[in-house]
MARNU-995932 format. One record per atom (N, C-alpha, C): residue in one letter; residue number from 0; x, y, z; atom name; chain. Coordinates in steps of 0.2 Angstrom, whole numbers. Layout:
   kolmar   kolvex      px      py      pz   doke   bator
        A      NUM       X       Y       Z     CA       A
...
***
This chain:
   kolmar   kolvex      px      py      pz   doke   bator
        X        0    -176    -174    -273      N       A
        X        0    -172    -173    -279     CA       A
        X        0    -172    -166    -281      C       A
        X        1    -165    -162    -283      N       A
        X        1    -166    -156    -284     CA       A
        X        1    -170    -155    -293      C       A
        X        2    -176    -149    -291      N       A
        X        2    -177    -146    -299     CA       A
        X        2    -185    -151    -297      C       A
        X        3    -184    -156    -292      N       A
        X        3    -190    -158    -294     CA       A
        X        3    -197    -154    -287      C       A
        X        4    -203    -152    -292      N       A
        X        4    -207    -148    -290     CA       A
        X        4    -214    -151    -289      C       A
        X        5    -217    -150    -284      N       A
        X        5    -226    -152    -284     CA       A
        X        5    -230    -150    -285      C       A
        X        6    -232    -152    -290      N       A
        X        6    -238    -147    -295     CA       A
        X        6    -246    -148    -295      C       A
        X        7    -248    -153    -291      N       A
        X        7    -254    -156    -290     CA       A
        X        7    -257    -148    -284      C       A
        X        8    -258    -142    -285      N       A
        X        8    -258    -138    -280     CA       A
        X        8    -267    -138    -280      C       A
        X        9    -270    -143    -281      N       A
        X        9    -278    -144    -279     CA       A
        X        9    -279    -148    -274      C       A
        X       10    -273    -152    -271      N       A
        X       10    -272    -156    -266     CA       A
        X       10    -268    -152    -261      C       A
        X       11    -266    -148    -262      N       A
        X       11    -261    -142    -258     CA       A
        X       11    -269    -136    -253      C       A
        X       12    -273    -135    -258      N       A
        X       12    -275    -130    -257     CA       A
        X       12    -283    -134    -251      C       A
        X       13    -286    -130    -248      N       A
        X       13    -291    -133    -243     CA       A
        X       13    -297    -132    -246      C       A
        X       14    -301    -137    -245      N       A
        X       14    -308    -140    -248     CA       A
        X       14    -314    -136    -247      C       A
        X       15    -319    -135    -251      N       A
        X       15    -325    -131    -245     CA       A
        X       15    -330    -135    -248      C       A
        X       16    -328    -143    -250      N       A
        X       16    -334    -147    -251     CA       A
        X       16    -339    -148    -246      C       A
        X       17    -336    -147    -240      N       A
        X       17    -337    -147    -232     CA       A
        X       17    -339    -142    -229      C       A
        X       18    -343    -135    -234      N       A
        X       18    -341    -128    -234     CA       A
        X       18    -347    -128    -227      C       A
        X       19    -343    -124    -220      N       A
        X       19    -350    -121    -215     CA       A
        X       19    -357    -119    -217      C       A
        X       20    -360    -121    -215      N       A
        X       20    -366    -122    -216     CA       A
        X       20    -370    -116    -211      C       A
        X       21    -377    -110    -210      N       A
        X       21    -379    -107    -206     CA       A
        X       21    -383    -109    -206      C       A
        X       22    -386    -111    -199      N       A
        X       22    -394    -112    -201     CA       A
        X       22    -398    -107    -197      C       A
        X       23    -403    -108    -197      N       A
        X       23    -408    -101    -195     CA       A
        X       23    -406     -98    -190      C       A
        X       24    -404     -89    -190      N       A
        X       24    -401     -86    -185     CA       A
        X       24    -406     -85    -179      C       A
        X       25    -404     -86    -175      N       A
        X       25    -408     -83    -167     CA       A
        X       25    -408     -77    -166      C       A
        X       26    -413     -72    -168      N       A
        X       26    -414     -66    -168     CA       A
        X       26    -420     -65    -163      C       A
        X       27    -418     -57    -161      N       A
        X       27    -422     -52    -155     CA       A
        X       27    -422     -47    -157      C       A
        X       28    -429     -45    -157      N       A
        X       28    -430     -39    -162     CA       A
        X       28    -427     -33    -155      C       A
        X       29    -427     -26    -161      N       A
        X       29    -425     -19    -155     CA       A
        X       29    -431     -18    -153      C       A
        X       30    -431     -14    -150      N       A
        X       30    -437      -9    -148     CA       A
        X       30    -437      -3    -153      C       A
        X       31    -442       0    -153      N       A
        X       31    -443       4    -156     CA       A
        X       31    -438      10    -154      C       A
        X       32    -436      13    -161      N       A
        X       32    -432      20    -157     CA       A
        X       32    -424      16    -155      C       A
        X       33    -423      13    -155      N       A
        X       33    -416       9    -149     CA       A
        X       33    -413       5    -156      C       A
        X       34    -405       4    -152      N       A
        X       34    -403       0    -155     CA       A
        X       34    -401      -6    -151      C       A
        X       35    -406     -13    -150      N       A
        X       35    -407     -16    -143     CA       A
        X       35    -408     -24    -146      C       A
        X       36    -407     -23    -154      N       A
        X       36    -409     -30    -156     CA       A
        X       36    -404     -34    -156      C       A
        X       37    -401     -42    -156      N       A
        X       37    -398     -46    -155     CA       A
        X       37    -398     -51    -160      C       A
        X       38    -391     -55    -163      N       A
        X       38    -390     -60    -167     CA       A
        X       38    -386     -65    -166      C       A
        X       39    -389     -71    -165      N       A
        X       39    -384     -77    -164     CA       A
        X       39    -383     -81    -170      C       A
        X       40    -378     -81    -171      N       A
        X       40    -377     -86    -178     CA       A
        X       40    -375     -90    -176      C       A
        X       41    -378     -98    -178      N       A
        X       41    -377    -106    -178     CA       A
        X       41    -373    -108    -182      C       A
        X       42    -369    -114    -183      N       A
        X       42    -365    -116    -190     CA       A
        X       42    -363    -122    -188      C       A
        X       43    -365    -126    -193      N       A
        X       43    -365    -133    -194     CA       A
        X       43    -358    -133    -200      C       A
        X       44    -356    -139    -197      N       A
        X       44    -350    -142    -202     CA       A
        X       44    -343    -137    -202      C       A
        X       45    -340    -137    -208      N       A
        X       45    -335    -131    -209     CA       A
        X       45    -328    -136    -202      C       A
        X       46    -324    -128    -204      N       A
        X       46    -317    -131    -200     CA       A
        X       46    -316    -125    -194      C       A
        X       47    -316    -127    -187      N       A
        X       47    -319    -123    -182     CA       A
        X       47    -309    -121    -182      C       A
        X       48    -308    -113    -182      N       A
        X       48    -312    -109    -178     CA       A
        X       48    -315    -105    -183      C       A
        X       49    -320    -101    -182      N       A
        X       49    -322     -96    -187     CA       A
        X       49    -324     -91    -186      C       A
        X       50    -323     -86    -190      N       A
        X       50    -322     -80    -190     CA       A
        X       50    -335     -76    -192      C       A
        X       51    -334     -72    -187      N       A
        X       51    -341     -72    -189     CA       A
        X       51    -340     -62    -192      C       A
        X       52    -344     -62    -195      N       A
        X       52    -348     -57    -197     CA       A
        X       52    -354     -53    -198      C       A
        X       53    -356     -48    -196      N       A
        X       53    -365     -45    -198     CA       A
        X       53    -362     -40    -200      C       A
        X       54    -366     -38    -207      N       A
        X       54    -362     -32    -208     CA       A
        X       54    -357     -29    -209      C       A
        X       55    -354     -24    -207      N       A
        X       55    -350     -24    -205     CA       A
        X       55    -343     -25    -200      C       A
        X       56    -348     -30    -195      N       A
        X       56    -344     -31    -189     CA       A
        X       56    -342     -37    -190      C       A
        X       57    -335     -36    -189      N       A
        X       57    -331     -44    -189     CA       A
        X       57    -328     -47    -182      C       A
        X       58    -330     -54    -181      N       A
        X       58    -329     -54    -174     CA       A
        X       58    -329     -61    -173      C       A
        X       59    -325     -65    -167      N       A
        X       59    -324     -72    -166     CA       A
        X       59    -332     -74    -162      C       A
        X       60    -334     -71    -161      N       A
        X       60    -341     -72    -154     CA       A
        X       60    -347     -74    -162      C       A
        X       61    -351     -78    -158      N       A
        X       61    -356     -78    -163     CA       A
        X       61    -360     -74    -163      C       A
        X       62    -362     -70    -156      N       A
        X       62    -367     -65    -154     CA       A
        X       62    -364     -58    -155      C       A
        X       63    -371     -55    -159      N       A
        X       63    -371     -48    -160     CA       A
        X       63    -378     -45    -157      C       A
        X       64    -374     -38    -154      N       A
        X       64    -377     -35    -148     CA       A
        X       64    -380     -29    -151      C       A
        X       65    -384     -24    -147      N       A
        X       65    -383     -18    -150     CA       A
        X       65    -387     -17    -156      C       A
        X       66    -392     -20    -160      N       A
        X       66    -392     -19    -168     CA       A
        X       66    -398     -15    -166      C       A
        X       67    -398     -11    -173      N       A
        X       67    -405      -7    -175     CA       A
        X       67    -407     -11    -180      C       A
        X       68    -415     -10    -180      N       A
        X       68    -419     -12    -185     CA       A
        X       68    -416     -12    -192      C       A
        X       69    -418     -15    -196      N       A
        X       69    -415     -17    -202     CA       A
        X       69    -413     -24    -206      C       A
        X       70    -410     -24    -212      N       A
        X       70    -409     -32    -215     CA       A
        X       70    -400     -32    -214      C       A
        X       71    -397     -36    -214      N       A
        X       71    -388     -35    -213     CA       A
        X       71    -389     -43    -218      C       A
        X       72    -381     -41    -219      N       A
        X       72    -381     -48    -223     CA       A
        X       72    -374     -53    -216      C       A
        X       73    -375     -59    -217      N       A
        X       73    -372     -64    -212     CA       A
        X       73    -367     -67    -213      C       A
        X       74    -363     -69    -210      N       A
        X       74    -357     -72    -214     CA       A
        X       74    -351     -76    -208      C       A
        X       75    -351     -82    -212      N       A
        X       75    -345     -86    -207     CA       A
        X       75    -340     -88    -213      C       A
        X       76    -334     -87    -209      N       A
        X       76    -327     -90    -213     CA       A
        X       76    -325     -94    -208      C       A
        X       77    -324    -101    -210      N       A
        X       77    -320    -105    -206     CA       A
        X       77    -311    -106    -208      C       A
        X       78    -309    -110    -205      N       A
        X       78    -301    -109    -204     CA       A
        X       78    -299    -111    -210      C       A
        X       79    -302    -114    -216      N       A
        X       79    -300    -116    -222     CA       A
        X       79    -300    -111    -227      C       A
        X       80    -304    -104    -223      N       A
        X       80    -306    -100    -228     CA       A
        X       80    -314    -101    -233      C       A
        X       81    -314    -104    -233      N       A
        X       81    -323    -106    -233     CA       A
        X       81    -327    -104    -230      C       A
        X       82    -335     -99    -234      N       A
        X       82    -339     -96    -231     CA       A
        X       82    -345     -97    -233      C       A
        X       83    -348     -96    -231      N       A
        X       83    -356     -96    -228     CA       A
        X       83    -359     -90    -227      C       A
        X       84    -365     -87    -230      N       A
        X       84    -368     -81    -229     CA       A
        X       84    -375     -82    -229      C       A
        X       85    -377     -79    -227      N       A
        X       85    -388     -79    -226     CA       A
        X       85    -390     -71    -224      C       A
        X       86    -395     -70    -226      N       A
        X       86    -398     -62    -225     CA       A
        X       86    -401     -65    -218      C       A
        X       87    -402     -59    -214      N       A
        X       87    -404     -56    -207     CA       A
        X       87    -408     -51    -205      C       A
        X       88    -414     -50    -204      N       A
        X       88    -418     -44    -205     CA       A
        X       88    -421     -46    -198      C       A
        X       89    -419     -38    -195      N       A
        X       89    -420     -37    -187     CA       A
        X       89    -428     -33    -187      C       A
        X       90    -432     -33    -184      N       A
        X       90    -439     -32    -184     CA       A
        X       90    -440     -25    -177      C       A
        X       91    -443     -20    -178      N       A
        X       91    -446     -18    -172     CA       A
        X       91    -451     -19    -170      C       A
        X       92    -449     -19    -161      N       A
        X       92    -456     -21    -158     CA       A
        X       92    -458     -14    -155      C       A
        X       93    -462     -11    -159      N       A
        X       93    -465      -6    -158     CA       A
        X       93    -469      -4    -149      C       A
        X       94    -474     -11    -149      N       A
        X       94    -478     -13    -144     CA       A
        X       94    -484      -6    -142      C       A
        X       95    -483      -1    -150      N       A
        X       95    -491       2    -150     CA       A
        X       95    -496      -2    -153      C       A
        X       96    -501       0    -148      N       A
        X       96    -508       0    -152     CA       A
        X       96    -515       4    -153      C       A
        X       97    -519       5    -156      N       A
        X       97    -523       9    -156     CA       A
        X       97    -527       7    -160      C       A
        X       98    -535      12    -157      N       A
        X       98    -540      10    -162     CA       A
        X       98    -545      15    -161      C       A
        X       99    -548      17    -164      N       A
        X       99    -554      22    -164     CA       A
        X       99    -562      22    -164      C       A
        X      100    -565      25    -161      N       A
        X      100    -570      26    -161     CA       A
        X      100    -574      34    -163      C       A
        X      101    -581      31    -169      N       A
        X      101    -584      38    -170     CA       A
        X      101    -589      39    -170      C       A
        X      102    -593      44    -171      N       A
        X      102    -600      45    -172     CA       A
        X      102    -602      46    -179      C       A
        X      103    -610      47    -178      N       A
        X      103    -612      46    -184     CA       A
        X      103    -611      54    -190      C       A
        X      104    -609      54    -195      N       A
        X      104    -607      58    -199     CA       A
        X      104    -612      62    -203      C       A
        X      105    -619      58    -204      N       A
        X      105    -624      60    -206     CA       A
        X      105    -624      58    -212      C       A
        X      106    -629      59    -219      N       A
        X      106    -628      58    -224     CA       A
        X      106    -626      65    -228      C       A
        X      107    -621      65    -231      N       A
        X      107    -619      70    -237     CA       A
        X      107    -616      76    -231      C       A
        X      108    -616      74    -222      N       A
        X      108    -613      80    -221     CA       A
        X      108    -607      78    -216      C       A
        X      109    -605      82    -213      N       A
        X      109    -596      82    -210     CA       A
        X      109    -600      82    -203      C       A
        X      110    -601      78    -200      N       A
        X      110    -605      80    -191     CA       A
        X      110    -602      73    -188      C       A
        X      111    -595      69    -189      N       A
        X      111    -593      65    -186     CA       A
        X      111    -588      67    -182      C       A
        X      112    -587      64    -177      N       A
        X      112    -580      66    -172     CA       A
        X      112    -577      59    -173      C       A
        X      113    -571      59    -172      N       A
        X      113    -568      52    -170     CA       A
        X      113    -563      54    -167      C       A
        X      114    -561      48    -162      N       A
        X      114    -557      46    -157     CA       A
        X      114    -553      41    -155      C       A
        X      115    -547      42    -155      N       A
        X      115    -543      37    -155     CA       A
        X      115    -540      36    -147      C       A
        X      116    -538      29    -148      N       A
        X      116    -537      27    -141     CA       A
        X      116    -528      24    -143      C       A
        X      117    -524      24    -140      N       A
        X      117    -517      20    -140     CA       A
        X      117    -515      19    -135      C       A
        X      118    -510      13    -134      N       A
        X      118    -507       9    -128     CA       A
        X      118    -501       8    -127      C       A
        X      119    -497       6    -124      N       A
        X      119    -491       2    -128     CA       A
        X      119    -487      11    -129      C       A
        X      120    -479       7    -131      N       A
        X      120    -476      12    -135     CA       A
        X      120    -470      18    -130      C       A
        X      121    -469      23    -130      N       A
        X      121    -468      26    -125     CA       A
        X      121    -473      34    -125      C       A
        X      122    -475      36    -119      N       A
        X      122    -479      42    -121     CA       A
        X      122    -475      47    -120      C       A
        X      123    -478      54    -122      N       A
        X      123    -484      55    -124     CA       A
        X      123    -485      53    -133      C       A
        X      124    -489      52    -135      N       A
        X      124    -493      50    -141     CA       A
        X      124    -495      55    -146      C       A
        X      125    -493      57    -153      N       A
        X      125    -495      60    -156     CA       A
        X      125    -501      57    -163      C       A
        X      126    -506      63    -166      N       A
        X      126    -509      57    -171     CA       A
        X      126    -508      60    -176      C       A
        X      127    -510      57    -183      N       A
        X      127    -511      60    -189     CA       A
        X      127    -518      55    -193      C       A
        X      128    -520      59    -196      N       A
        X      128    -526      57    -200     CA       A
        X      128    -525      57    -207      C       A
        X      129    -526      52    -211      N       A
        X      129    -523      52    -218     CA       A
        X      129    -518      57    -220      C       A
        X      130    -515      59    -223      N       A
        X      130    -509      63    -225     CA       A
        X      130    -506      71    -222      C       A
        X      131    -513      70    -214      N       A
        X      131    -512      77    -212     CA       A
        X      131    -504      75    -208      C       A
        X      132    -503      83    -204      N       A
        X      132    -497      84    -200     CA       A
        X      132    -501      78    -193      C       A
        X      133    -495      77    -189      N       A
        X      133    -493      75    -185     CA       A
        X      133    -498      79    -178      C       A
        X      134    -503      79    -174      N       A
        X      134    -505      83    -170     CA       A
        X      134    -505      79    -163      C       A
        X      135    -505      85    -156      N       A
        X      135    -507      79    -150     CA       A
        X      135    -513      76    -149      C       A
        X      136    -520      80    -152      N       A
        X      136    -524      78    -148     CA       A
        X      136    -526      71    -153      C       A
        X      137    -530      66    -149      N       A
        X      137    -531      63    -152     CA       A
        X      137    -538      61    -157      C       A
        X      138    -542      67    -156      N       A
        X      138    -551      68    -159     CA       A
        X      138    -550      74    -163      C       A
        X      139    -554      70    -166      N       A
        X      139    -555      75    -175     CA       A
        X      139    -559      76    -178      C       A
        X      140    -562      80    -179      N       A
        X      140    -570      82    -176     CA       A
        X      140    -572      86    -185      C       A
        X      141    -579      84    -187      N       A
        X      141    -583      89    -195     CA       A
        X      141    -579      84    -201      C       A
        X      142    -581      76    -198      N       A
        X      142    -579      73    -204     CA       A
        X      142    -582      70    -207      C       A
        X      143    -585      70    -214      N       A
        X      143    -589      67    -219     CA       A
        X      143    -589      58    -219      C       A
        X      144    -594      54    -219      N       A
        X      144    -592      49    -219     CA       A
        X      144    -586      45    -222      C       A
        X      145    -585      40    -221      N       A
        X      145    -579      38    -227     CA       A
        X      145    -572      34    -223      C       A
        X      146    -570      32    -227      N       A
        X      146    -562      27    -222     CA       A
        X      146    -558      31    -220      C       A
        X      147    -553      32    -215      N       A
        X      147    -549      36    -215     CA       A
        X      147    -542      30    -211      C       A
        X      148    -536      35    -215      N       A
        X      148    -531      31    -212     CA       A
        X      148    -527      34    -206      C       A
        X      149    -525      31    -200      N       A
        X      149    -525      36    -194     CA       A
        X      149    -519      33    -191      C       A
        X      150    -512      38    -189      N       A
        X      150    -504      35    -189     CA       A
        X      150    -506      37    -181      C       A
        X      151    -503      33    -177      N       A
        X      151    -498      35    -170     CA       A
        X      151    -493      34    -171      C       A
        X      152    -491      38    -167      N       A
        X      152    -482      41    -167     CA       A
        X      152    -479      39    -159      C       A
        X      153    -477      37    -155      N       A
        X      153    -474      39    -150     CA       A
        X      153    -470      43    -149      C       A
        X      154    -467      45    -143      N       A
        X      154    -461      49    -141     CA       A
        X      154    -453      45    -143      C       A
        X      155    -454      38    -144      N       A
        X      155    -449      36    -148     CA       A
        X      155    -447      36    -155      C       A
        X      156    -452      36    -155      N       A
        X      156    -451      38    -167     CA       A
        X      156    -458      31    -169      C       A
        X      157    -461      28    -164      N       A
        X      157    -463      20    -165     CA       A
        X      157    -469      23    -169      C       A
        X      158    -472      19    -175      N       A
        X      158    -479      24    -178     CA       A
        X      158    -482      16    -178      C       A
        X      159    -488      18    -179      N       A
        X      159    -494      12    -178     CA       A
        X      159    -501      16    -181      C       A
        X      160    -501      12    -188      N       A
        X      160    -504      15    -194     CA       A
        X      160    -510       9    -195      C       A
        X      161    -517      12    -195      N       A
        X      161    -522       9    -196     CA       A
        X      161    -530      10    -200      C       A
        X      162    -534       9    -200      N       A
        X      162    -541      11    -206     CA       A
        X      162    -546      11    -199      C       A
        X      163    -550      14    -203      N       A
        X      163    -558      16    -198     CA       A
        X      163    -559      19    -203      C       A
        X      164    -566      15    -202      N       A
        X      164    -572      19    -208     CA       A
        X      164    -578      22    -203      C       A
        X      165    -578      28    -205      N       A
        X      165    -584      34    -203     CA       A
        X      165    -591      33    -204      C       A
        X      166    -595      30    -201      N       A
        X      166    -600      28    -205     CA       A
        X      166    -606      37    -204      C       A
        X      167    -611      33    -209      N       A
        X      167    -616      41    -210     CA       A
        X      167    -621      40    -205      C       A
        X      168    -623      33    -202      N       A
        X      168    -627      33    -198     CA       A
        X      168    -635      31    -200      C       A
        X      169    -634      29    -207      N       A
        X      169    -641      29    -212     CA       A
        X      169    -643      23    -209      C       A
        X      170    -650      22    -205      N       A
        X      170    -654      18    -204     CA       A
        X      170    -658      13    -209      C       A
        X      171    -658       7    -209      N       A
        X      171    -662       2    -213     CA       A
        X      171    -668       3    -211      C       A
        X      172    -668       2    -204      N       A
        X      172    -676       1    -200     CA       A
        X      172    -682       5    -202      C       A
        X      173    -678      10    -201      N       A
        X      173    -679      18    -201     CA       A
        X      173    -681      23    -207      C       A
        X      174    -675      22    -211      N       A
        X      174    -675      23    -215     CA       A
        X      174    -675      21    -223      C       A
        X      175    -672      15    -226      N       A
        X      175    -671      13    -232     CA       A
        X      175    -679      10    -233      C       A
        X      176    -678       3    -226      N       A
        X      176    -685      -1    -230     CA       A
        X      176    -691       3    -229      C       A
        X      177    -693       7    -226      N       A
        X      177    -699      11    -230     CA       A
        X      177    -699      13    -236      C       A
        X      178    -692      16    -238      N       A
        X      178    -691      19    -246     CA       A
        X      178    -693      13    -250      C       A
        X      179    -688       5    -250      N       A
        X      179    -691       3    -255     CA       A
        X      179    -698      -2    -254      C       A
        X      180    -701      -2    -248      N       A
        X      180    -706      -7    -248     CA       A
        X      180    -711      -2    -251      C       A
        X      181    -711       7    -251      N       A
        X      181    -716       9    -257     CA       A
        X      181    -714       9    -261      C       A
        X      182    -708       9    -262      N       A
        X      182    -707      11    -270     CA       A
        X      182    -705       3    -274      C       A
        X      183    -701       1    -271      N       A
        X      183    -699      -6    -275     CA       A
        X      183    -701     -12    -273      C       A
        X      184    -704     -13    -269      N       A
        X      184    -706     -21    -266     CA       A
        X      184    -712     -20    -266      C       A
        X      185    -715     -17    -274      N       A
        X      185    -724     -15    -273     CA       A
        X      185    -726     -21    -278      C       A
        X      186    -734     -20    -279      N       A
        X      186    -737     -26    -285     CA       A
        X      186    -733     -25    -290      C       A
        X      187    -731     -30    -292      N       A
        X      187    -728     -34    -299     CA       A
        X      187    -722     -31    -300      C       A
        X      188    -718     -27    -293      N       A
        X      188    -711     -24    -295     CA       A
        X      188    -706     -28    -287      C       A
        X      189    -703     -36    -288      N       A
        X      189    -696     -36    -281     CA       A
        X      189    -703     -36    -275      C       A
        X      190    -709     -40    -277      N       A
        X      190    -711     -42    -272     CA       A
        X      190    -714     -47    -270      C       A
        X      191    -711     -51    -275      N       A
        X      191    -711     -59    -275     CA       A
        X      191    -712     -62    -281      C       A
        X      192    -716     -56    -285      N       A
        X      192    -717     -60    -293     CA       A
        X      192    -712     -57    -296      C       A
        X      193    -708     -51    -295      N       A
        X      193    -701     -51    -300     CA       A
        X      193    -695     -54    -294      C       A
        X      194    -691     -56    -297      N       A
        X      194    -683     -57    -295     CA       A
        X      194    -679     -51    -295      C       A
        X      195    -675     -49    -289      N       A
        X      195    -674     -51    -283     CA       A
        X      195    -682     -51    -278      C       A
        X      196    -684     -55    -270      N       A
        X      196    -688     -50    -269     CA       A
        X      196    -683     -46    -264      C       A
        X      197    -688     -41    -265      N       A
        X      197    -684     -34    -261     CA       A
        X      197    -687     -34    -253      C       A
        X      198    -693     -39    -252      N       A
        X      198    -695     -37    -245     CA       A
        X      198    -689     -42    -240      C       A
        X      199    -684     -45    -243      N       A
        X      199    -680     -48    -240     CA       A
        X      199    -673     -47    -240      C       A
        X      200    -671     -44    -233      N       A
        X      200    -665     -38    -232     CA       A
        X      200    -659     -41    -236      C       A
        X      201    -659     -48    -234      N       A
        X      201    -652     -53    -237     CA       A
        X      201    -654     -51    -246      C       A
        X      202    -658     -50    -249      N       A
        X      202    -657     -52    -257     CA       A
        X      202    -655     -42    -257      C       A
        X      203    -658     -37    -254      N       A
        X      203    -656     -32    -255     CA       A
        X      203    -647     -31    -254      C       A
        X      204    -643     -33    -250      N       A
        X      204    -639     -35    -249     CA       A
        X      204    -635     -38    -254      C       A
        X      205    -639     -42    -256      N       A
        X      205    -633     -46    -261     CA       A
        X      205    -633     -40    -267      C       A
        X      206    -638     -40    -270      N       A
        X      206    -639     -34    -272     CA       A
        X      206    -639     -26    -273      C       A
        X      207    -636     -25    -268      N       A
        X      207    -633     -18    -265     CA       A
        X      207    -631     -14    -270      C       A
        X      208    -625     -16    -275      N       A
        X      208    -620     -13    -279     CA       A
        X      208    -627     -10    -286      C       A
        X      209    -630     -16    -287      N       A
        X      209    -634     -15    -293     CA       A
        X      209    -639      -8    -291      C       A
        X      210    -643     -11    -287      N       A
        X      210    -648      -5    -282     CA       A
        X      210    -644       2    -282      C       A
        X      211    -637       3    -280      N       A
        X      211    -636       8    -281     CA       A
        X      211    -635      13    -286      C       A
        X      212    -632      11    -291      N       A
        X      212    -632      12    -299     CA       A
        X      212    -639      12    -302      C       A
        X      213    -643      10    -301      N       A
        X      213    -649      10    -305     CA       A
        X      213    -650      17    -302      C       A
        X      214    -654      17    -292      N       A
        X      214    -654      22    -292     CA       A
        X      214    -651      29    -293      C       A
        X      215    -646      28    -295      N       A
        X      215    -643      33    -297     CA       A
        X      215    -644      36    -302      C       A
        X      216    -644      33    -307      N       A
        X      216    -645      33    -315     CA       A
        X      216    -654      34    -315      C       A
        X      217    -657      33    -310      N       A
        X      217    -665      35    -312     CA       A
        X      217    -667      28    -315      C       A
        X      218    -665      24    -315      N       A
        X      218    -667      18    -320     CA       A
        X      218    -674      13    -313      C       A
        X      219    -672      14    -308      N       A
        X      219    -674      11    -302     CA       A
        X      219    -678      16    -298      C       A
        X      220    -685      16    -296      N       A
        X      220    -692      12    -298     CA       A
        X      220    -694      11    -307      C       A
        X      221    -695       5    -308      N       A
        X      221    -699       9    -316     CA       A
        X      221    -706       9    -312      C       A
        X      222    -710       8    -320      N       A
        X      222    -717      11    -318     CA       A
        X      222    -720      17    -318      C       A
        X      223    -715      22    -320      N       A
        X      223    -716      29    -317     CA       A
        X      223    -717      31    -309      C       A
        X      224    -716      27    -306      N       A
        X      224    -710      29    -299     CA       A
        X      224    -706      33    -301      C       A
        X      225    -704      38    -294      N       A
        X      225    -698      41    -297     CA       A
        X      225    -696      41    -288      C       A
        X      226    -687      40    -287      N       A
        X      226    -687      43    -278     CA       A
        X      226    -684      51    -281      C       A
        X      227    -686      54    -274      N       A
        X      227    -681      61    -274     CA       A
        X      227    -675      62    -273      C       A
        X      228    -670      66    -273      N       A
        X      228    -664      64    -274     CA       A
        X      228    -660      66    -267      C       A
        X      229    -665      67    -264      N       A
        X      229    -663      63    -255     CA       A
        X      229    -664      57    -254      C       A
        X      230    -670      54    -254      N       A
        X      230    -670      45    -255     CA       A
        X      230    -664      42    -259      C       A
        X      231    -663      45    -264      N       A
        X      231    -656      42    -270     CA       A
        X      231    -651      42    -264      C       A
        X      232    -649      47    -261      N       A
        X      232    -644      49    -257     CA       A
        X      232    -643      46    -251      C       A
        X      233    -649      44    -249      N       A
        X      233    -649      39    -242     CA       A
        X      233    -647      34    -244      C       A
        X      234    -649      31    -248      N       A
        X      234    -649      23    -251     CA       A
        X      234    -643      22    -252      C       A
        X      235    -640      27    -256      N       A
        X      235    -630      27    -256     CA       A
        X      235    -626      28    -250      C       A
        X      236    -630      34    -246      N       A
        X      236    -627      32    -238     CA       A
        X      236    -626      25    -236      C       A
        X      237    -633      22    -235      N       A
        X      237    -633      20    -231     CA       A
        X      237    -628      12    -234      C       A
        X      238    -629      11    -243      N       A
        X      238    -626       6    -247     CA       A
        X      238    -618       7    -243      C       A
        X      239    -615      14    -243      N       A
        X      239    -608      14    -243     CA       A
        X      239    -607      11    -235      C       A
        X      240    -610      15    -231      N       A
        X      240    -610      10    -224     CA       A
        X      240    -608       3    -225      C       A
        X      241    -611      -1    -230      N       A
        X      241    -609      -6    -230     CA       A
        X      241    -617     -12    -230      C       A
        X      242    -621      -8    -230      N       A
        X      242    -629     -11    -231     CA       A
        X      242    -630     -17    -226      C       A
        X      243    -629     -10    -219      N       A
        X      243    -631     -13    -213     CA       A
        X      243    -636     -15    -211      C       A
        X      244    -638     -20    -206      N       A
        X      244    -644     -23    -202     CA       A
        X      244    -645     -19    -198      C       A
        X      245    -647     -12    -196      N       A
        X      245    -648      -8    -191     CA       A
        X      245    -653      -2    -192      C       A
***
């Protein structure tokens, strides 16, 4: 009939009740340095054909080639116009590794070398040591006890960042328990009539943090004991070591 019009235009237009669906992308990280990573996007439901997307790149193929490291956002439109989107984050496989080895740094002085070993990656290898520059060699030599953070670098940009603590070298055997078995695990002081006892290395241990502070403060021996402030200084050596069995 002329004049006459269809105005229901919610049954004209196409539905996304039915909206494509992504499920987990099939991702291939890059290599370090390259842009070698890969993306396949899956898609359940929706109205085929569909248009895909990463980023930038808009494309009939579900595979994308070629990606650098990074996060991209996802995207399928299907033939109704209907979309579906999911974040994508492409990972380096760097494939360095490294770890190092040191000597003993002594108490209160810099006589430690360390050295670092790496694998993996592309060579030649550069290092750095907590916040210093970038250098080739990989030993570091007149450093005072303590953690240190140490990067490798590759020739392709790849870095492999990790901790190593320096110890001082302070002997238990050697040196701590003679200190306190005269001075603190004596009659009526941590040697079985006071609590902790001290002649037992596990209670010194648990321990540790307090033992440090007192000596430090002078408060540990009482009795008018006193250590010198080399013993004070061993005992924190060797406490920061980590209050080794050695």
């Amino acid at each position: 009939m002329a004049g006459c019009q269809y105005n229901n235009l919610q049954e004209l237009q196409p539905s996304c009740d039915d909206n494509p669906m992504l499920l987990l992308p099939e991702v291939t990280a890059t290599l370090c340095g390259q842009s070698s990573g890969m993306v396949v996007l899956t898609v359940s439901r929706g109205q085929a054909p569909y248009t895909y997307q990463l980023g930038d790149v808009k494309q009939d193929s579900a595979t994308f080639t070629g990606l650098a490291a990074g996060k991209y956002q996802a995207q399928v439109t299907d033939a109704n116009g209907c979309v579906a989107a999911t974040a994508v984050t492409i990972e380096t496989e760097s494939g360095i590794t490294a770890s190092a080895t040191s000597d003993a740094a002594g108490c209160g002085t810099a006589m430690a070398t360390l050295t670092v070993s790496a694998s993996g990656g592309t060579e030649p290898y550069s290092y750095a040591l907590n916040n210093s520059s970038l250098q080739d060699s990989p030993v570091f030599t007149n450093l005072p006890a303590g953690v240190y953070t140490l990067k490798v670098a590759d020739a392709a940009g790849c870095e492999f960042t990790f901790d190593h603590q320096v110890l001082s070298g302070v002997s238990y055997a050697q040196t701590i328990k003679p200190i306190i078995m005269n001075n603190c695990a004596v009659s009526g002081c941590h040697n079985g009539t006071q609590f902790p006892d001290f002649r037992s290395l596990s209670n010194i241990q648990q321990n540790k943090d307090q033992i440090r502070q007192r000596t430090q403060t002078g408060n540990m021996p009482p009795n008018g004991r006193s250590l010198t402030q080399q013993q004070i200084d061993l005992i924190a050596c060797w406490i920061d070591d980590g209050a080794l069995d050695n």
